[in-house]
FIMI-456468 format. One line per field, with one value per residue (C-alpha): residue number from 1; x, y, z. Coordinates in nm, 3 decimals, m for minus. Each point is the difference from the previous one (the first is absolute). Layout:
BEGIN
k <- [NUM | ...]
u <- [X | ...]
v <- [Y | ...]
w <- [Z | ...]
END
This chain:
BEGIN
k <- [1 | 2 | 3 | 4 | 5 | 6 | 7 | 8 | 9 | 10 | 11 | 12 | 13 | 14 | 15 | 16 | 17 | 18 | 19 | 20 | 21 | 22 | 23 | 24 | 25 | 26 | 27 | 28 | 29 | 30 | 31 | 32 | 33 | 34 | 35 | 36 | 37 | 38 | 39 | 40 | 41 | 42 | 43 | 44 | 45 | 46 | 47 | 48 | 49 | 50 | 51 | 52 | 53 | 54 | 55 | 56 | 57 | 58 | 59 | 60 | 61 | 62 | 63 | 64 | 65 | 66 | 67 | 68 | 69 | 70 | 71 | 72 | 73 | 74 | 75 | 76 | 77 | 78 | 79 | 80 | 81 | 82 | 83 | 84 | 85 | 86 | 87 | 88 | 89 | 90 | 91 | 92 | 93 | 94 | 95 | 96 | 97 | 98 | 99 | 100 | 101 | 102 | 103 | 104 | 105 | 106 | 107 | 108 | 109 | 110 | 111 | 112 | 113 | 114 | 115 | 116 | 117 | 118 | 119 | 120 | 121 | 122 | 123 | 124 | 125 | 126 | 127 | 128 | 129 | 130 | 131 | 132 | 133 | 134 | 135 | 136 | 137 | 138 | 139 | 140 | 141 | 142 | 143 | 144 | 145]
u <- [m1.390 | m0.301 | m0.064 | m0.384 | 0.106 | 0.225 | m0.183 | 0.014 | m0.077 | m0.346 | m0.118 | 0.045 | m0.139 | m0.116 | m0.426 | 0.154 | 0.241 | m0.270 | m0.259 | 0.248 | 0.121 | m0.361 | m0.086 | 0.373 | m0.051 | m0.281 | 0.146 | 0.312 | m0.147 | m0.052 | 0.381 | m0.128 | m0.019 | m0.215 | 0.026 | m0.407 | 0.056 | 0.324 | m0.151 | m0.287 | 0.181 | 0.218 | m0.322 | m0.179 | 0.279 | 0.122 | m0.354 | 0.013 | 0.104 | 0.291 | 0.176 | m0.081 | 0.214 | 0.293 | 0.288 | m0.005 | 0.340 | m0.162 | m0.289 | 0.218 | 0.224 | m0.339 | m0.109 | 0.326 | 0.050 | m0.331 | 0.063 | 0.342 | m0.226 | m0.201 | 0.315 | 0.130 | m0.322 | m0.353 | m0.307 | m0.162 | 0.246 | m0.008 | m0.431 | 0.067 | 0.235 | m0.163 | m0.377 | 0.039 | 0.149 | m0.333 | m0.259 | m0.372 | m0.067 | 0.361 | m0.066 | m0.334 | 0.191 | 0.300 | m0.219 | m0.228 | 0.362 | 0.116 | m0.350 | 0.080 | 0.381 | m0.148 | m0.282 | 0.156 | 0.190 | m0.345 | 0.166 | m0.012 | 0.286 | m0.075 | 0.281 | m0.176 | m0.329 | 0.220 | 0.151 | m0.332 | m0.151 | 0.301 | m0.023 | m0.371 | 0.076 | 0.266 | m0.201 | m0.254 | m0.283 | m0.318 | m0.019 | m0.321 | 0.218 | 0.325 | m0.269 | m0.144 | 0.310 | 0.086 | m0.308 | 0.009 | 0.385 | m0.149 | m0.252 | 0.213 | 0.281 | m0.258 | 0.106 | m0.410 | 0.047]
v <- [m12.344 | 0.211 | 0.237 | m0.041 | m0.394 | 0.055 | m0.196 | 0.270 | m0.099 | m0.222 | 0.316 | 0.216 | m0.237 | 0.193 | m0.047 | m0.227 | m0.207 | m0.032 | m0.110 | m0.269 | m0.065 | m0.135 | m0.280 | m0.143 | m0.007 | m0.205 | m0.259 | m0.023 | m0.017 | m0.374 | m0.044 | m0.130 | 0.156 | m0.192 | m0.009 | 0.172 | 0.272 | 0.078 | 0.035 | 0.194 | 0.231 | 0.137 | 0.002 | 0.225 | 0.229 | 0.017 | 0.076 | 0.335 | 0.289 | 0.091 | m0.318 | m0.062 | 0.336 | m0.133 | m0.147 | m0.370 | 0.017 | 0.228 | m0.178 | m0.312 | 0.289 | 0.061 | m0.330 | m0.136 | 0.308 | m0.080 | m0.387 | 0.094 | 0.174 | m0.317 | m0.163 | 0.290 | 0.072 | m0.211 | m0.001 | 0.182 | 0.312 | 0.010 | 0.024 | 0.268 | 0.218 | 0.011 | m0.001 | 0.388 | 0.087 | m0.071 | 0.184 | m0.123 | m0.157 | m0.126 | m0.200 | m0.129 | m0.163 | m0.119 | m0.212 | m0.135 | m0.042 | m0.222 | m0.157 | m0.139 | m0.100 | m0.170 | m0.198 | m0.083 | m0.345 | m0.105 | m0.034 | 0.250 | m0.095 | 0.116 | 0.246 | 0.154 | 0.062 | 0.137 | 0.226 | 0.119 | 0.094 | 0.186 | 0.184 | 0.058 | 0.155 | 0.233 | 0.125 | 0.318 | m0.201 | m0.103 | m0.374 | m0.024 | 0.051 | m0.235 | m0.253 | 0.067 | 0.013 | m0.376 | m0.161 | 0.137 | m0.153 | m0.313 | m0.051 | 0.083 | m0.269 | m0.254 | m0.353 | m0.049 | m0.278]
w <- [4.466 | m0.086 | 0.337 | m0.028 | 0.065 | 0.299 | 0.245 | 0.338 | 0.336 | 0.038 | 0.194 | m0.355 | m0.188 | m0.355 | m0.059 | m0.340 | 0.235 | 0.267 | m0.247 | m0.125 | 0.345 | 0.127 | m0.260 | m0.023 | 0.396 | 0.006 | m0.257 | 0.201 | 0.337 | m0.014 | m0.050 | m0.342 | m0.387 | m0.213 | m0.385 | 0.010 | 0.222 | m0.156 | m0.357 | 0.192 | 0.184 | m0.315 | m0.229 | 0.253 | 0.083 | m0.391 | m0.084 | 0.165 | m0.178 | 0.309 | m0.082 | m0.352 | m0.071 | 0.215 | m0.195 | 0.062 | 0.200 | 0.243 | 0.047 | 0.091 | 0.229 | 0.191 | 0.025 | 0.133 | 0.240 | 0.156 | m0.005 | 0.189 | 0.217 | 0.080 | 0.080 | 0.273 | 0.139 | 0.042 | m0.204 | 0.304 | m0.024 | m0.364 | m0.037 | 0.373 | m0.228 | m0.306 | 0.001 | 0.164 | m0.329 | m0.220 | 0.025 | 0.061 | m0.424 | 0.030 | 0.285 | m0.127 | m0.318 | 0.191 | 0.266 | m0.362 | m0.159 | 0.340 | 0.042 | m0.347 | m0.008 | 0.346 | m0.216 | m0.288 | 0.067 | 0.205 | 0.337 | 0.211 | 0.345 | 0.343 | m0.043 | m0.314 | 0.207 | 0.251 | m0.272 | m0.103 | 0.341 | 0.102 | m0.350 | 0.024 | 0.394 | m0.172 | m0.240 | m0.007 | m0.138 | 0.102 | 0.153 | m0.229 | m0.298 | 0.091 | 0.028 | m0.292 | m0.203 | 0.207 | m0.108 | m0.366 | 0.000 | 0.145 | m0.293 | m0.256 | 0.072 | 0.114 | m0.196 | m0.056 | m0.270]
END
């Protein structure tokens, strides 16, 4: 296995594995994994240079490390462990990134709202911006016609 893959303990979570760690949280916290936010989640990760260069077999090592994670510990200790990793920008695209994996199959569960205020409360940014960032996400997935 490639060491940069090695999944270490949640509390040394890598910036890259905490990045990826956030979004796959959010679309597993509802105990479900929709088609849409499946297809989301790997376009948005694979569409940043950090992944793209992985070798597809790592990328699947990472993913499944983290989901492994889900399994041993909750959503809740996951988002604790690895929003310290990223710094300020990092944080900013992760909670857009979750806003829309959230958004994109329409519904958005209790447990996903849940998931979103407890990430907003982790995170270092403003409560203007999270909002901002929600209501963006909001219009954009609205099913207008």
């Amino acid at each position: 296995m490639n060491a940069s893959v090695a999944m270490p303990a949640l509390a040394d979570l890598t910036p890259m594995q905490a990045f990826a760690a956030i979004p796959l949280a959010a679309i597993c916290c509802d105990q479900t994994f929709a088609t849409e936010e499946a297809e989301v989640i790997r376009q948005q990760l694979l569409s940043r240079a950090a992944y793209r260069a992985m070798e597809p077999y790592a990328f699947g090592m990472l993913i499944s490390g983290l989901l492994k994670r889900l399994r041993e510990e909750s959503w809740q200790e996951l988002i604790a462990a690895a929003v310290p990793q990223l710094n300020l920008d990092q944080q900013e695209t992760a909670f857009a990134l979750v806003c829309q994996l959230i958004h994109c199959d329409r519904k958005v569960a209790a447990v996903e709202q849940e998931f979103l205020l407890a990430l907003a409360d982790l995170m270092s940014l403003e409560p203007s911006r999270t909002r901002q960032i929600l209501e963006v996400c909001e219009v954009m997935h609205r099913d207008c016609l």
